[in-house]
C-alpha positions in Angstrom: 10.9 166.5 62.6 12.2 165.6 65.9 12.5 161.9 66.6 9.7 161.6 69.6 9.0 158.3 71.8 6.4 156.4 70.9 3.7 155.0 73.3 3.5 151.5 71.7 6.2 149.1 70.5 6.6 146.2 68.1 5.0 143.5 69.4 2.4 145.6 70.9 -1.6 144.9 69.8 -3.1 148.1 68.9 -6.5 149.4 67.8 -6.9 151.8 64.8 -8.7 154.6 65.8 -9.3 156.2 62.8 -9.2 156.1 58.3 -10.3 153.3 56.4 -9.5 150.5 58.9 -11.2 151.9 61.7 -11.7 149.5 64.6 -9.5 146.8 63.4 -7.5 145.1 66.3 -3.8 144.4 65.1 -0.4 143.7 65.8 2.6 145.8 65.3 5.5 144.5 63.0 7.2 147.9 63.2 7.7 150.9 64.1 9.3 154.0 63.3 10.2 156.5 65.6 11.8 159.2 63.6 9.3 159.8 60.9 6.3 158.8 64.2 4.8 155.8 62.2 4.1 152.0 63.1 3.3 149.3 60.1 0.7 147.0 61.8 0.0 143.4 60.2 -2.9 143.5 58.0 -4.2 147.1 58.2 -3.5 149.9 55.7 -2.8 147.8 52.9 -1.9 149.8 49.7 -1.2 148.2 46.1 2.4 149.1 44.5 2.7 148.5 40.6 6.4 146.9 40.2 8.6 146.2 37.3 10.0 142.8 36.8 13.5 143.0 38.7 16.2 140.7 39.5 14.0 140.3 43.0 10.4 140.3 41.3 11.1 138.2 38.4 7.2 138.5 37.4 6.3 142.0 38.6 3.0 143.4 39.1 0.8 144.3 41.4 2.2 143.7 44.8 0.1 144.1 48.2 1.6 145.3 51.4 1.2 147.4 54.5 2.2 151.0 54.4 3.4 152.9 57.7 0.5 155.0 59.6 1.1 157.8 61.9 1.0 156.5 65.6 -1.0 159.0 66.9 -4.2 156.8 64.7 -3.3 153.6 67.2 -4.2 153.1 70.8 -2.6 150.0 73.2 -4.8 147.4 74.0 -4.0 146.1 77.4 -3.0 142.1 77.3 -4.8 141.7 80.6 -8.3 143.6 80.4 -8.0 143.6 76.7 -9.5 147.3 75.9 -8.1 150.2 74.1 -5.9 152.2 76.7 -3.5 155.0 77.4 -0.5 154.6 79.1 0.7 155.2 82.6 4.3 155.1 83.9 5.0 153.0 86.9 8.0 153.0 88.5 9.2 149.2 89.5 12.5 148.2 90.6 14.0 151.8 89.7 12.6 151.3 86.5 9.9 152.9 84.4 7.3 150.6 82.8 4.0 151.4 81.0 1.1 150.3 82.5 -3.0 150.1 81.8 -4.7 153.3 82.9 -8.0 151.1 83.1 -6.6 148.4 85.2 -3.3 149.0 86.4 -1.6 146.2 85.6 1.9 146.3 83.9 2.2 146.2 80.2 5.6 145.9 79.6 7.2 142.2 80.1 
């Protein structure tokens, strides 16, 4: 798989558009650009069975966030707050994403 740009970044709040945490609004603690994935905080939660470690000392059944493919999330625009593509602006000889809906400039 060729390592593509993504359209959101960490940091970015995202809505899920699709699976089992459908319409959830969330931000994202990572993202993955070669394999095209982002973790976001609270959504796709799966359960891992672990076996006491060095680490784990009590093992178990341990909750976290699994990577979903990017393609699921949209960008919510900080300034109008709704789900959005993203256009490219060009500002100071610079590219920046910006809100299809409202124009304004995503990007800090």
């Amino acid at each position: 798989m060729s390592q593509s740009k993504l359209h959101v970044k960490k940091g970015d709040t995202v809505l899920v558009l699709s699976g089992k945490d459908k319409g959830k609004q969330a931000k994202i603690i990572e993202a993955l650009p070669k394999k095209a994935k982002v973790v976001i905080e609270g959504v796709n939660k799966v359960k891992r069975h672990t076996k006491p470690s060095q680490s784990a000392p009590q093992g178990g059944i341990v909750v976290k966030e699994a990577p979903m493919n990017v393609a699921k999330v949209m960008l919510v625009c900080p300034a109008c707050s709704k789900a959005t593509r993203i256009a490219k602006k060009e500002l100071n000889g610079k590219f920046v994403r910006a809100c299809k809906k409202c124009g304004e400039i995503v990007d800090k």
